[in-house]
N, C-alpha and C positions, 0 to 999 in steps of 0.2 A: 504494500500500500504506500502510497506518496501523501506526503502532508502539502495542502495549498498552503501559500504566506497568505494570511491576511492582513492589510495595510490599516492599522486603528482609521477611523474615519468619527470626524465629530458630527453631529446631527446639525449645526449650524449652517453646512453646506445646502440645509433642506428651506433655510430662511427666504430665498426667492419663491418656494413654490410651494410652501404650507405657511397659513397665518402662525401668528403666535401659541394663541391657542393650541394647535394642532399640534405643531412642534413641540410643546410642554407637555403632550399627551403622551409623546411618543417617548419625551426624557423620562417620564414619568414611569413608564412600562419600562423602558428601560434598566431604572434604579431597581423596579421594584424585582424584574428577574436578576438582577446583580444580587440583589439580597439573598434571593432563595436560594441561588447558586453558590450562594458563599463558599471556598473551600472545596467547591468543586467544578472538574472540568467536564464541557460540553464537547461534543464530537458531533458531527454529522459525516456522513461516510455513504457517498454514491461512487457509481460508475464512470464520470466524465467530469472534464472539469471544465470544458467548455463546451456549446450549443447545447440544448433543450434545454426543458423547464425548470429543472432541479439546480442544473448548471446554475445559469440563469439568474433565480433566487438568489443563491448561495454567494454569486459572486457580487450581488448587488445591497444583500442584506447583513452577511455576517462581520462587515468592516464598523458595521455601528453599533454592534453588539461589543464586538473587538474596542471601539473608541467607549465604550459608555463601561468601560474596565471589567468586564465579561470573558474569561476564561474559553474560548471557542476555538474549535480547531474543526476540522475541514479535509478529511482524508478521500484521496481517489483509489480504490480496486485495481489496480492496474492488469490482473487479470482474473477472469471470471467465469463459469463455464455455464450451460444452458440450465443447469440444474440449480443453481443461484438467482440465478434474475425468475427462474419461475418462480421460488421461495418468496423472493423478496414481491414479485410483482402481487403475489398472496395476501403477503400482509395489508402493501398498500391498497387493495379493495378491501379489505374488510376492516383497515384502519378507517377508511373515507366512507362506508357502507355503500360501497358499489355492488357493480353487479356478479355477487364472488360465484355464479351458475357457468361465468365465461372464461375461469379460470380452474373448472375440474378437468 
């Protein structure tokens, strides 16, 4: 597995396109996962680290988590075989309550 860097990033950079409000919502959620996290680290761990959705997120979301002093790290698979992504594809219907009929 490969660790991505993640570049700390401050929420202030969101000042042009969230009011105040909005922005305080987000430091707010912020702190407060910093709290619960206290003392421990956060992983996300997909198959790619660029294009698609997960990509995507990950590359857009976890620098603010990173900036708001959030313990996050960011691991890619670098190899994986067809019996893995079906596992995983598993969870994620039944995490999201899809439709887990189109993955027996």
């Amino acid at each position: 597995m490969d660790e991505i860097v993640i570049d700390p990033t401050s929420t202030k950079r969101l000042g042009r396109a969230l009011d105040r409000d909005a922005r305080r919502r987000i430091d707010d959620a912020l702190a407060s996962m910093r709290n619960t996290l206290s003392g421990r680290r956060l992983w996300h761990v997909n198959s790619a680290s660029a294009s698609g959705g997960v990509a995507e997120m990950l590359s857009s979301l976890l620098p603010y988590a990173a900036g708001a002093g959030i313990d996050v790290h960011w691991g890619v698979i670098d190899s994986a075989d067809d019996a893995f992504f079906e596992i995983t594809k598993r969870l994620h219907n039944r995490l999201h309550e899809t439709d887990v009929t189109a993955d027996r």
